[in-house]
Every structure is written in C-alpha cells, then in structure tokens.
PANU-377785 format. One record per atom (N, C-alpha, C): x, y, z; residue in one letter; atom name. Coordinates in steps of 0.02 Angstrom, whole numbers. Example, Ala and Ser with C-alpha at 12.3 -4.5 7.8 and 13.67 -1.06 7.14 Angstrom:
# PANU-377785
SITE        X        Y        Z   residu   atome
SITE      660     -284      390        A       N
SITE      615     -225      390        A      CA
SITE      660     -165      390        A       C
SITE      642     -112      354        S       N
SITE      684      -53      357        S      CA
SITE      645        2      394        S       C
This chain:
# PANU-377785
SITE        X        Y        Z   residu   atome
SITE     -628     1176     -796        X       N
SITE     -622     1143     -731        X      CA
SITE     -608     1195     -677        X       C
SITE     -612     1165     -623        X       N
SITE     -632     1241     -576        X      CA
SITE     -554     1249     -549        X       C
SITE     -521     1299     -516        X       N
SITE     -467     1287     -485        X      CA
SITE     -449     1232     -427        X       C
SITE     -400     1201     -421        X       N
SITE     -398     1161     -354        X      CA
SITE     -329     1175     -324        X       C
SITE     -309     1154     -292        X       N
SITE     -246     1170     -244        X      CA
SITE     -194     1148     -279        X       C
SITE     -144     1182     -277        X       N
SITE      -76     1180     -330        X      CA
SITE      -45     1123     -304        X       C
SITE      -44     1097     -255        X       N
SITE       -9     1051     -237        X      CA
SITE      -37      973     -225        X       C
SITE      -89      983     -218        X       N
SITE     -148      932     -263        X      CA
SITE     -113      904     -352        X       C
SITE     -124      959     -378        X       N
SITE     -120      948     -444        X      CA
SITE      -46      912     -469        X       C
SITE       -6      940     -435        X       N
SITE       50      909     -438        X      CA
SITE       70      846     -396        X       C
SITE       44      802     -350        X       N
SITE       45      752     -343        X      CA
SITE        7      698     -385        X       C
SITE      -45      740     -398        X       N
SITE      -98      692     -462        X      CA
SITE      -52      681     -520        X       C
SITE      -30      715     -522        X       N
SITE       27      708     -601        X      CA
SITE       80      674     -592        X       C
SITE       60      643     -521        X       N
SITE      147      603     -490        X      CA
SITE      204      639     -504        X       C
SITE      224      695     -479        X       N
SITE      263      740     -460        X      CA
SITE      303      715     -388        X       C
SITE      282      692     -349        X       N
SITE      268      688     -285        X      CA
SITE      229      677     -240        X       C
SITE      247      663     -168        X       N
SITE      179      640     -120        X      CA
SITE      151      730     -109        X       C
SITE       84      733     -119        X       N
SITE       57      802      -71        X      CA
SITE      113      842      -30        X       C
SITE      142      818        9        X       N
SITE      174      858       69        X      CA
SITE      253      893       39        X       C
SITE      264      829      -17        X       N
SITE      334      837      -49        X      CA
SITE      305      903     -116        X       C
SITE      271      911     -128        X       N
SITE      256      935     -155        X      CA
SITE      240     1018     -134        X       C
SITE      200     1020      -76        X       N
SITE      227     1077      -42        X      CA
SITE      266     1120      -43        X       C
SITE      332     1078      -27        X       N
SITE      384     1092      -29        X      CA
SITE      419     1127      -74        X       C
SITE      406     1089     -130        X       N
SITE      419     1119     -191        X      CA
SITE      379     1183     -200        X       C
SITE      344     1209     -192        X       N
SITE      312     1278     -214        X      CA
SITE      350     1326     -158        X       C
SITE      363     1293     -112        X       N
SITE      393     1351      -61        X      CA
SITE      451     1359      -54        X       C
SITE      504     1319     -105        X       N
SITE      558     1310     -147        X      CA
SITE      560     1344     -207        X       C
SITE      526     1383     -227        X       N
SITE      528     1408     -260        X      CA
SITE      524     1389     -340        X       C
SITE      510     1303     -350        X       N
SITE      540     1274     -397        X      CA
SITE      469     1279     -435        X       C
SITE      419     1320     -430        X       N
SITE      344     1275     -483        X      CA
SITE      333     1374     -484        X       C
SITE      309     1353     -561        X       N
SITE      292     1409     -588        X      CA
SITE      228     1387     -631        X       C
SITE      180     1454     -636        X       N
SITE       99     1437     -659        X      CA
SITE       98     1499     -709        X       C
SITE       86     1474     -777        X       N
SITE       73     1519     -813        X      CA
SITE      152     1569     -836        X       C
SITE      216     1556     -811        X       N
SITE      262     1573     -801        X      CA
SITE      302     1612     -758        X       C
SITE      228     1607     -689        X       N
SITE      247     1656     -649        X      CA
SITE      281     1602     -581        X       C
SITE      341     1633     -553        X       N
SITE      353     1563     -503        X      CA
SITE      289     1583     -429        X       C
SITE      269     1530     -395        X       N
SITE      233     1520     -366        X      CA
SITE      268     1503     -301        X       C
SITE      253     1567     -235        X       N
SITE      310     1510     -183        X      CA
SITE      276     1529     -114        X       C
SITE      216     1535     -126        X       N
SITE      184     1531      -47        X      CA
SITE      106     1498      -45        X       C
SITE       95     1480        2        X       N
SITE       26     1437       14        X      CA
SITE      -35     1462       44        X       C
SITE      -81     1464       27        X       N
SITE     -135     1415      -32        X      CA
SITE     -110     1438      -76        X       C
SITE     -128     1406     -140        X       N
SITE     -107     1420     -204        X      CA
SITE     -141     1370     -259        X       C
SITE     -187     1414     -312        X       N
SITE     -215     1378     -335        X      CA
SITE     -219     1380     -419        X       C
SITE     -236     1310     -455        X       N
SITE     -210     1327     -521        X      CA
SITE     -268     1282     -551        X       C
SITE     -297     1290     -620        X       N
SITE     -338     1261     -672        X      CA
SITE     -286     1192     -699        X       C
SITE     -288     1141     -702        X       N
SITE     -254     1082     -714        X      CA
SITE     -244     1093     -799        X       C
SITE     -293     1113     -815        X       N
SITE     -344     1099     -883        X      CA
SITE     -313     1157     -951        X       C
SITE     -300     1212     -894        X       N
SITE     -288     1284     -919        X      CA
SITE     -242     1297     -924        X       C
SITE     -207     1316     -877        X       N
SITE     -158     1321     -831        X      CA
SITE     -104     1291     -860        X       C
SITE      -57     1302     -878        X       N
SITE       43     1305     -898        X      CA
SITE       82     1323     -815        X       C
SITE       89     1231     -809        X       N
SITE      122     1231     -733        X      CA
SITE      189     1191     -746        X       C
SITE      227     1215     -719        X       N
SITE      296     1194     -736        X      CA
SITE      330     1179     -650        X       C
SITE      391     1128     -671        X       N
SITE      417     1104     -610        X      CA
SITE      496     1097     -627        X       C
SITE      549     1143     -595        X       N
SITE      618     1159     -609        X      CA
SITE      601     1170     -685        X       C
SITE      553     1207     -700        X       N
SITE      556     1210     -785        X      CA
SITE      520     1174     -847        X       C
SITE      496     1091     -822        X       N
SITE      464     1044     -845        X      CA
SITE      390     1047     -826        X       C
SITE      375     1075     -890        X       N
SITE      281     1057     -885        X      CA
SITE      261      996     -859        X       C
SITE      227      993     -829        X       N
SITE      167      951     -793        X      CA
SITE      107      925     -844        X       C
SITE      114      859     -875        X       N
SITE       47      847     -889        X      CA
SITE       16      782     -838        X       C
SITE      -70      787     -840        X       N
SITE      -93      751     -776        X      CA
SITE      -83      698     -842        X       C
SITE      -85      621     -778        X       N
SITE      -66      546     -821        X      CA
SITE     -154      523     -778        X       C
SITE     -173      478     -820        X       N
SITE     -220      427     -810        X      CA
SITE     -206      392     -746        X       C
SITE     -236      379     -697        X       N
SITE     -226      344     -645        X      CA
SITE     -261      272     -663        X       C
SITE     -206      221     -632        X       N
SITE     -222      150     -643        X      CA
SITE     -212      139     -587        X       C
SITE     -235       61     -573        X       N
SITE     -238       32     -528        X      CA
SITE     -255      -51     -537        X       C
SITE     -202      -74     -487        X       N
SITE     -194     -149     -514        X      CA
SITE     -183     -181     -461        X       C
SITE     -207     -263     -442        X       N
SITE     -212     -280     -382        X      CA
SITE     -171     -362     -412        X       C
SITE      -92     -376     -376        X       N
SITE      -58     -421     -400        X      CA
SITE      -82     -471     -347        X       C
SITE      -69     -545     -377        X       N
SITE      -56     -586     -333        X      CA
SITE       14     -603     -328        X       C
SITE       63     -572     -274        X       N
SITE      137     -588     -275        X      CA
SITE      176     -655     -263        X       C
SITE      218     -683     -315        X       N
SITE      238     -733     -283        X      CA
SITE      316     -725     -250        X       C
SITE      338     -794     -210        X       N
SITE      385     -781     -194        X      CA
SITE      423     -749     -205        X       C
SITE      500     -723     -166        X       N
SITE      546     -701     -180        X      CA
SITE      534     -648     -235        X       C
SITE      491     -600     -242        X       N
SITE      478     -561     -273        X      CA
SITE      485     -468     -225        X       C
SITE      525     -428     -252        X       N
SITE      515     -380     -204        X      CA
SITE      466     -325     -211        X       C
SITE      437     -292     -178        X       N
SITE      388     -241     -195        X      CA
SITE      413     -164     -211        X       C
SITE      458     -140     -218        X       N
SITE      503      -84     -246        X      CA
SITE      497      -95     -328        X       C
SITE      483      -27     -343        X       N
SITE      502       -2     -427        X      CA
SITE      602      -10     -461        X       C
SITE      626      -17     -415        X       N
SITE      695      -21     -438        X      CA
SITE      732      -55     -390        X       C
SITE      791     -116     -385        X       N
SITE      804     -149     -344        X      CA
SITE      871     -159     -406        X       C
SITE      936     -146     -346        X       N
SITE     1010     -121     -354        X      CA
SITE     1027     -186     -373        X       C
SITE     1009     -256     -315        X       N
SITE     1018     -317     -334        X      CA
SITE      994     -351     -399        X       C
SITE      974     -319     -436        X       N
SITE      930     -336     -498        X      CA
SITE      890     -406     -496        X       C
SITE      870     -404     -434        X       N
SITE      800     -452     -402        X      CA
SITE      734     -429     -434        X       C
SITE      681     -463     -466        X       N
SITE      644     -470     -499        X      CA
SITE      585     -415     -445        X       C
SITE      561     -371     -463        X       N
SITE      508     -343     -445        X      CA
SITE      426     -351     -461        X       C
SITE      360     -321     -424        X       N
SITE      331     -328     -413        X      CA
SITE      308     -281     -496        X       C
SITE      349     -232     -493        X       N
SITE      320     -199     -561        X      CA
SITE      346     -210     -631        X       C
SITE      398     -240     -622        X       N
SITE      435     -296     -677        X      CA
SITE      384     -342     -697        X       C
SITE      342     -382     -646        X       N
SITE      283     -425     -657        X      CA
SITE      238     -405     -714        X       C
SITE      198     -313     -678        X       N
SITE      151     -311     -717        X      CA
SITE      184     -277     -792        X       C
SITE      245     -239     -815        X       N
SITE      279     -229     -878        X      CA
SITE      219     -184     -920        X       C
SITE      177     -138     -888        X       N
SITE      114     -101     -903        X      CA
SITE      164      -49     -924        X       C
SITE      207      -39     -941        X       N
SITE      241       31     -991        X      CA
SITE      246      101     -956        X       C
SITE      205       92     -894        X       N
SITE      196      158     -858        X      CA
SITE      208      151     -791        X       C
SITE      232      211     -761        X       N
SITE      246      238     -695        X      CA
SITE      203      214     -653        X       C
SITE      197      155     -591        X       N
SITE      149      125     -557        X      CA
SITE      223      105     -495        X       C
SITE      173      110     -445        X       N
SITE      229       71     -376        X      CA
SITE      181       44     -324        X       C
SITE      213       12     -289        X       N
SITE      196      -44     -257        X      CA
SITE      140       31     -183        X       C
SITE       74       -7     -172        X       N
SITE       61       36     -113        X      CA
SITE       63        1      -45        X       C
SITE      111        8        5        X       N
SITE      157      -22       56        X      CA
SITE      194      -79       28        X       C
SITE      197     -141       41        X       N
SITE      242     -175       41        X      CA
SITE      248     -269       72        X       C
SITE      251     -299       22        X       N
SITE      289     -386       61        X      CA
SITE      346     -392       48        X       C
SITE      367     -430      109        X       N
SITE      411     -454      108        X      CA
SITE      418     -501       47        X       C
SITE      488     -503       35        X       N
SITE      502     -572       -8        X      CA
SITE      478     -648      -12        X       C
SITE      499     -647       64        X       N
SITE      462     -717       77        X      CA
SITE      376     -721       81        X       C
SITE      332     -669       90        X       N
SITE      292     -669       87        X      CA
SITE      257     -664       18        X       C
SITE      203     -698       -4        X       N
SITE      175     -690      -58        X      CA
SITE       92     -658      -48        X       C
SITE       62     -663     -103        X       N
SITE      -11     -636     -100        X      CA
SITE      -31     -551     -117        X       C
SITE      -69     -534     -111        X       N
SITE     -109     -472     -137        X      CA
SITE      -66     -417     -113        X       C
SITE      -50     -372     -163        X       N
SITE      -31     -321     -162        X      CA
SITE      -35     -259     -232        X       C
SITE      -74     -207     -204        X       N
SITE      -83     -151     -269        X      CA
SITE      -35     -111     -285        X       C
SITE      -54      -96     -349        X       N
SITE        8      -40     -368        X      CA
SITE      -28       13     -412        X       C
SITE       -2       61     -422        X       N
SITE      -52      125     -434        X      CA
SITE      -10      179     -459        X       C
SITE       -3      245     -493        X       N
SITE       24      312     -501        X      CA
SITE      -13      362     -471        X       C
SITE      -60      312     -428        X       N
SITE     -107      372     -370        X      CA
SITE      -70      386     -290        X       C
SITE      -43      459     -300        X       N
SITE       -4      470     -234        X      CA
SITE      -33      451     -167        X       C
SITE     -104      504     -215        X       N
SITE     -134      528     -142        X      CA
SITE     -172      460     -120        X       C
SITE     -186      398     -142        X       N
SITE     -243      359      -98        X      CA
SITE     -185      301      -92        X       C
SITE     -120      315     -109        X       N
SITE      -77      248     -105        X      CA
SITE      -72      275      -26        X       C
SITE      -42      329      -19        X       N
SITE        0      384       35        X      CA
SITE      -91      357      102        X       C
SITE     -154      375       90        X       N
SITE     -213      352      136        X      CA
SITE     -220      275      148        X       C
SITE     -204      244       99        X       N
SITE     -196      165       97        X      CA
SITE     -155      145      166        X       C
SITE      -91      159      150        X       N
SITE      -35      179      203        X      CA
SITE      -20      200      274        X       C
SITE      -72      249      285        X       N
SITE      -70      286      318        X      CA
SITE     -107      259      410        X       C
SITE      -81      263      435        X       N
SITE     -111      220      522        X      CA
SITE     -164      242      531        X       C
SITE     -207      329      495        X       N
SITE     -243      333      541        X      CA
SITE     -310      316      508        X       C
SITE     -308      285      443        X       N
SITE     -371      228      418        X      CA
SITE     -386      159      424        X       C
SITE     -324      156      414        X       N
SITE     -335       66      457        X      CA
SITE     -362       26      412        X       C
SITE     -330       19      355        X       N
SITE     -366      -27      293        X      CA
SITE     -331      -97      340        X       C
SITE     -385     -144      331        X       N
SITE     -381     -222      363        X      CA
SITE     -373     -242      295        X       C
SITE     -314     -301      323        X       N
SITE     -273     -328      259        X      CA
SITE     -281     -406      301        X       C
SITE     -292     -462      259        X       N
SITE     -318     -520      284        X      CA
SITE     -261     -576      264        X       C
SITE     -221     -608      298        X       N
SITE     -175     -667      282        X      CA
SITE     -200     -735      322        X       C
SITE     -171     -776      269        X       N
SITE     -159     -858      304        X      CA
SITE      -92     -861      325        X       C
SITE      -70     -874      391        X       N
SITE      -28     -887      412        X      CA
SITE       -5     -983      444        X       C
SITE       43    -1002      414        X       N
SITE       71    -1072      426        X      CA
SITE      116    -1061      471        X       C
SITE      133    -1073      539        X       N
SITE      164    -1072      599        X      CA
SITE      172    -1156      606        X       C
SITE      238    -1133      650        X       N
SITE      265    -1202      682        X      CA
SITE      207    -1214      732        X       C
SITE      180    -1288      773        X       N
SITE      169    -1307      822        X      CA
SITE      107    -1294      825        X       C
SITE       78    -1304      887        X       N
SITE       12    -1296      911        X      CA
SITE        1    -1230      903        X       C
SITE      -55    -1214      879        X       N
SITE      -81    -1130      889        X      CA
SITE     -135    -1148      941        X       C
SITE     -143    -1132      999        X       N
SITE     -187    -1143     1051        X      CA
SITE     -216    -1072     1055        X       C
SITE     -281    -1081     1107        X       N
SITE     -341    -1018     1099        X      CA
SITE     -296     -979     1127        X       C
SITE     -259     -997     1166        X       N
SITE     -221     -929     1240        X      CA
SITE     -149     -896     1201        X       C
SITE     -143     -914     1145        X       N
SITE      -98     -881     1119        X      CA
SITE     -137     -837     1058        X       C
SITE     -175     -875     1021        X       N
SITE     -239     -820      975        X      CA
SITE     -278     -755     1007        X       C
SITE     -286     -774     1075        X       N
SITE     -311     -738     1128        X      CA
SITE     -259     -682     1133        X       C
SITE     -199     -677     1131        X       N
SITE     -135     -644     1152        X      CA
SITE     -130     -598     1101        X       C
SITE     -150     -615     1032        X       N
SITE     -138     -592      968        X      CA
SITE     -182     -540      966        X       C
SITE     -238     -562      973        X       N
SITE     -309     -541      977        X      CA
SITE     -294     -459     1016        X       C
SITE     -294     -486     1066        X       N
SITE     -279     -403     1118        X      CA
SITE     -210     -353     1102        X       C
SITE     -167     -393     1054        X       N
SITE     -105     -361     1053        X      CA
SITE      -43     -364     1064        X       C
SITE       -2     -380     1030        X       N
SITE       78     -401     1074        X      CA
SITE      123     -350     1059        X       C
SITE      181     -341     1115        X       N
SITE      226     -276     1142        X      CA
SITE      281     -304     1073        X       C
SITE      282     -266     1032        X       N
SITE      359     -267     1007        X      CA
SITE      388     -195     1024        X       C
SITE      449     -191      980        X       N
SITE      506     -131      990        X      CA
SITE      447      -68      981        X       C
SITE      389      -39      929        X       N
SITE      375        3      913        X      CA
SITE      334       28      959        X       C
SITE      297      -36     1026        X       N
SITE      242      -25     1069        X      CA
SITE      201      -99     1045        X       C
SITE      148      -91     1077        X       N
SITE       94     -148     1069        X      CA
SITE       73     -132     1013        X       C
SITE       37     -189      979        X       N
SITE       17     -200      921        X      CA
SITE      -61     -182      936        X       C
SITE     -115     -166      880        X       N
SITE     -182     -155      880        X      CA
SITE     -208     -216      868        X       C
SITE     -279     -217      896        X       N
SITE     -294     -273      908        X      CA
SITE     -322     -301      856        X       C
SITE     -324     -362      838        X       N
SITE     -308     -419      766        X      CA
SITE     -379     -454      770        X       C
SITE     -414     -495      730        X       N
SITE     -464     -556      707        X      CA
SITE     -417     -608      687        X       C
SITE     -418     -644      742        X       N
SITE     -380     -694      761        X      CA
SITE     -403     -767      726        X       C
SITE     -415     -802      670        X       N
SITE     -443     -869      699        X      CA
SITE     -408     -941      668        X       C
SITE     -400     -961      708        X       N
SITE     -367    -1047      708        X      CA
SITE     -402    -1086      647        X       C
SITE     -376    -1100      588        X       N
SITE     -423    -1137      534        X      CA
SITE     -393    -1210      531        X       C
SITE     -324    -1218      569        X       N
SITE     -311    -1320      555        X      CA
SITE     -260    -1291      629        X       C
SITE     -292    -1349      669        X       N
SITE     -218    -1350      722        X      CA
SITE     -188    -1424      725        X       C
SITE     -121    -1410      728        X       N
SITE      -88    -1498      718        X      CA
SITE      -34    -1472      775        X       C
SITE       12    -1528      785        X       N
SITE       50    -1546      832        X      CA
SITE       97    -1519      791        X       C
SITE      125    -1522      721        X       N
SITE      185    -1495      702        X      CA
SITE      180    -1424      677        X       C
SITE      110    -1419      642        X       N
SITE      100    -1345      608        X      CA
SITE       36    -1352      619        X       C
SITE       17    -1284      636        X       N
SITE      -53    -1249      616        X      CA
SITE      -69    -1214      577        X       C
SITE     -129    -1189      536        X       N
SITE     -151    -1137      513        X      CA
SITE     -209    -1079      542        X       C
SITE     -154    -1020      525        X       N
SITE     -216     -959      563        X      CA
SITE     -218     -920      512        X       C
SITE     -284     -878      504        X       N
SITE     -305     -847      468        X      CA
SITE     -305     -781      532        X       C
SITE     -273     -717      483        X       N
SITE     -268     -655      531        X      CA
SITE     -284     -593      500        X       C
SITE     -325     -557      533        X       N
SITE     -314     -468      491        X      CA
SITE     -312     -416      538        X       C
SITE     -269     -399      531        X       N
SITE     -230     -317      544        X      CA
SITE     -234     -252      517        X       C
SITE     -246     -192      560        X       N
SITE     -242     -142      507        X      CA
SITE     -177      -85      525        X       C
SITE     -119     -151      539        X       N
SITE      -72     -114      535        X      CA
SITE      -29     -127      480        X       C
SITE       40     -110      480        X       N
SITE      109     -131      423        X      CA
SITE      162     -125      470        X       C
SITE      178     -137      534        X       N
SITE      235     -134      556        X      CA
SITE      276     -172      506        X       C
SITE      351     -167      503        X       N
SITE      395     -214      470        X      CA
SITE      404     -280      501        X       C
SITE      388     -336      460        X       N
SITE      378     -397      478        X      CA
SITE      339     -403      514        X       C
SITE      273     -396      550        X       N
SITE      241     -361      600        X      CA
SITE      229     -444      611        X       C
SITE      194     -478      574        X       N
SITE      159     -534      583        X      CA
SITE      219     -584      615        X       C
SITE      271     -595      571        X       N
SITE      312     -624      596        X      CA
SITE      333     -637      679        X       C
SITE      361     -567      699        X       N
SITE      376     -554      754        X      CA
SITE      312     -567      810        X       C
SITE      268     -559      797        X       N
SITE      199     -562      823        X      CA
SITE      188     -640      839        X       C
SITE      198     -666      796        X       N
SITE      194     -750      802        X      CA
SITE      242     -771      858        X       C
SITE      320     -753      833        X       N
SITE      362     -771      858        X      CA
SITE      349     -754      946        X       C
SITE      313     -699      961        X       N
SITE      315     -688     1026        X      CA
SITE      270     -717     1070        X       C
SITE      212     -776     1031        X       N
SITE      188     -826     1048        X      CA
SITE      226     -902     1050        X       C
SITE      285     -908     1024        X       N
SITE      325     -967     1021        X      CA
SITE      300    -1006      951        X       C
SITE      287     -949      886        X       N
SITE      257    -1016      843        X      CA
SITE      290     -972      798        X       C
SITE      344     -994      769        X       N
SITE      374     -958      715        X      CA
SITE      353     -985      649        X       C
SITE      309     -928      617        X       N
SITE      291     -923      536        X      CA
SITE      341     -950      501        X       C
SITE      311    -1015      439        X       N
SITE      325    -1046      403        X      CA
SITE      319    -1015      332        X       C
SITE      255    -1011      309        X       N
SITE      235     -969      251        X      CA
SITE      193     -909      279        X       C
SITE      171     -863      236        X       N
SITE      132     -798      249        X      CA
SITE      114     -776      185        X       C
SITE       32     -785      197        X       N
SITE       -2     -767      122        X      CA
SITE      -72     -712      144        X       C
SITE      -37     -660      102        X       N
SITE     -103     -602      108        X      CA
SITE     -166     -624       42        X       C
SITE     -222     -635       82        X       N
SITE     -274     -649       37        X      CA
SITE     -311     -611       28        X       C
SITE     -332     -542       68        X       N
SITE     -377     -463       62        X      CA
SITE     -343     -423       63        X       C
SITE     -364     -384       42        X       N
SITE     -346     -301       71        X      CA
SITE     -443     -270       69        X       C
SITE     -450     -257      130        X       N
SITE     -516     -263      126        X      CA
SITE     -560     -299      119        X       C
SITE     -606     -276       54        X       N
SITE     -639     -327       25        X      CA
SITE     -619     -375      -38        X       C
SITE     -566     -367      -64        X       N
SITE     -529     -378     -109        X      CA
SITE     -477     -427     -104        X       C
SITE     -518     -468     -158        X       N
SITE     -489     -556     -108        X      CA
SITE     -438     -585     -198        X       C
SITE     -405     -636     -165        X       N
SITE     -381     -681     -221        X      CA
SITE     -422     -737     -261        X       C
SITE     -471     -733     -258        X       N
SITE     -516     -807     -270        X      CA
SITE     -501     -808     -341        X       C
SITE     -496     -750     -373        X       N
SITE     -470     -796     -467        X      CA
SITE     -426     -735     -478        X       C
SITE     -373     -745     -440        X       N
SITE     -324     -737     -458        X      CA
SITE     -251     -758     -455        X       C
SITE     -220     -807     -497        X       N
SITE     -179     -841     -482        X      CA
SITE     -114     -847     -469        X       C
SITE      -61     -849     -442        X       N
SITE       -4     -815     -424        X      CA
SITE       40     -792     -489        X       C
SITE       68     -739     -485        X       N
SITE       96     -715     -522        X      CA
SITE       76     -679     -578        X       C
SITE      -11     -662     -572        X       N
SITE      -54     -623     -612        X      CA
SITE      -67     -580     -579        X       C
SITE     -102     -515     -630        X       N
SITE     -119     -475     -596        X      CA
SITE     -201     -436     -630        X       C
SITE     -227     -391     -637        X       N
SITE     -272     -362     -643        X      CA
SITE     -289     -289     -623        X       C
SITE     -328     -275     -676        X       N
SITE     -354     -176     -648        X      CA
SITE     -412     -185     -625        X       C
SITE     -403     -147     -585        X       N
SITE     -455     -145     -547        X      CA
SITE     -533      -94     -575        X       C
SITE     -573     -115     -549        X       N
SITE     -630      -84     -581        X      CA
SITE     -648      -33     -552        X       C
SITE     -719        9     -584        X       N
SITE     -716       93     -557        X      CA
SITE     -748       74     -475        X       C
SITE     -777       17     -502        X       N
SITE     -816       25     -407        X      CA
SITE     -782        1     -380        X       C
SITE     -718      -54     -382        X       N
SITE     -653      -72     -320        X      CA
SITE     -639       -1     -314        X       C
SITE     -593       44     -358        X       N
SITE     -566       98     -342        X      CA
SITE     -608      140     -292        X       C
SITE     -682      166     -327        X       N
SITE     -722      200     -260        X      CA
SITE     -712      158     -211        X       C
SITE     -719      104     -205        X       N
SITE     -726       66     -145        X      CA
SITE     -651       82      -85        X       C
SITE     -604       74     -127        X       N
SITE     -555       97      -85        X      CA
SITE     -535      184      -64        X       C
SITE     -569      213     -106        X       N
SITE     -557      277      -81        X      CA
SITE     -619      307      -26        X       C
SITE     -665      279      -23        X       N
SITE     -689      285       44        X      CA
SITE     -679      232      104        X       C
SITE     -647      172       81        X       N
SITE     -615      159      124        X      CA
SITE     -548      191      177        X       C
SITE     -526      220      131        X       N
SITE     -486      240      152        X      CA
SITE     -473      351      184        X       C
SITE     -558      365      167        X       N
SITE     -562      419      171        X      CA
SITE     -551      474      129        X       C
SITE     -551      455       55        X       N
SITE     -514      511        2        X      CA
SITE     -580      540      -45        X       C
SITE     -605      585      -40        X       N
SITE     -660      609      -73        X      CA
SITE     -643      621     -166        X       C
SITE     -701      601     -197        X       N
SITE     -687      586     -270        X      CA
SITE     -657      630     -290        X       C
C-alpha cells in the first residue's frame, strides 16, 4: 500500500479526530517503526509500518456504518453518567461505533453511527451542508407567513438560521403538520425556530439524512448500511474514497 499521511492513518484506526491526532505527533506521543515521529507532513505504510501511540500499536478496524431509527427518550452519546439508555446500547454490535451529531431525547428518528472519524467529523461539519429532513407536529395554525419566515431564516442567539424547505402537510386549528429540511445542527435548532413563529413543537421526527429515508425501518431498529449508501454519503459530504 502506498504511504499516506500519518495522521490520516491514525484517525482511520479511531485514534482520534484528524486534527486531534495532529496533535499527537507533535506531542511527541506516535512513533513509526520505533522511531518517535514529531513534525509534519509525515508519512507511514498502514500495512507495513509498526505505528505506535504512547506505546500502543495501532491496528486499522473495519469501518461500519449503521443508520438507526431512534426512539424516544433515547440519548445519542456512547456513555451516559445517568445510566439512560443509549443510541449505541440499541445497536449492542460489540464494537467501537458513536453517534454522527446528535437528537435530542425527545426527538426520535434517523440517526447514524459509525468508527469513521473522518466522514462522521464531514457529516458534521457546516461547510457541507448534509440536508436532514423532519416531520414536525407544532401547536396551532402553521400559516404560509410564518413557513415563509422559516423559509428565509430566523435570528436566534448564534445569528440567523440558513434558509430551510419549508412545507405545510395538515394545518388544523389546534396542531399542524410541517415537513422541514435543514442543513444545519444548531442545538435544538428546530425547536427554537418554531417557537419564534409562535408554534411550539409537539413531537419532532427526522425521516432523511439526505437520501436516506425511514420507509422500512421501524423504530427502535437499525441497519448497515450498504457500499453504495456509504459512497453516497462520502461524496455527499465531500470525502474522496
């Protein structure tokens, strides 16, 4: 295998995110072949190559990838102090996988989990803009001039929001339903977003991430994803094979 970037290799092996990983070589802590390694570029054979980290060899792990349907009161963290039921408790796959971004508790629906740094970390990241698609149940009338509002953007604490696909699927006098996609993750983003139209969210269900929908998949299951979802998301998201 040809050489690739030392700090590549060691996020692939879930060591760390890319950048944290950095770090570590210019820390002095990663040694190749037994030699320590502590300035950048720096490059090593995955295949060949005897790479160690504070001392602990590095072997690369299989990358998986799995797309849950979350239910309630479920949290999206690998470890939770409250010993509240997790998202990776669900799938009980024997191996190192974490949630890539995040629902809320109260929120249910689609969310992946992976031991891939680097396309969880692009998944994530603002400046790809993966569109993530929810049904939202709000109090009251959802009228056009407030979808309209959504649509262009609303001011919270962080700045205005990017602009949304807004559309009204049941409007009633006590509750409506809107269907919305965003390609942001502010915290609670949707919530607050509603709320600053006067229609405070009832339920909140993510049904895409992308192209990648729930249609048979039923709450509290989950699934791996296949080789062409995976390509599919890594040029979605900009990450070359």
């Amino acid at each position: 295998m040809a050489k690739q970037r030392l700090q590549r290799i060691l996020a692939a092996a879930g060591v760390d995110s890319r950048r944290n990983c950095e770090q570590l070589i210019l820390d002095g802590a990663v040694r190749v072949n037994r030699r320590v390694v502590d300035t950048l570029p720096a490059f090593a054979d995955p295949e060949t190559d005897i790479i160690t980290v504070h001392g602990r060899r590095i072997q690369a792990e299989r990358k998986v990838y799995y797309l849950l349907n979350k239910p309630k009161n479920v949290i999206c963290t690998s470890h939770d102090p409250q010993n509240r039921r997790t998202a990776v408790d669900l799938l009980g796959v024997g191996q190192r996988v974490f949630c890539v971004g995040r629902l809320d508790a109260d929120t249910t629906g689609l969310i992946l989990l992976t031991n891939d740094n680097e396309l969880a970390n692009r998944m994530t990241h603002p400046r790809y803009g993966v569109p993530k698609t929810y049904l939202v149940t709000v109090k009251g009338q959802a009228t056009g001039v407030a979808a309209e509002k959504i649509k262009k953007g609303i001011w919270l604490a962080e700045g205005k929001t990017n602009p949304a696909a807004v559309k009204i699927l049941k409007r009633g006098h006590v509750e409506s339903l809107v269907e919305i996609t965003i390609k942001q993750g502010l915290n609670r983003q949707l919530r607050r977003m509603f709320a600053q139209v006067d229609l405070p969210v009832k339920t909140l269900k993510r049904t895409r991430i992308g192209k990648l929908d729930d249609r048979r998949l039923s709450v509290g299951r989950f699934r791996e994803l296949t080789a062409a979802e995976v390509e599919y998301l890594r040029k979605m998201s900009g990450q070359k094979a």
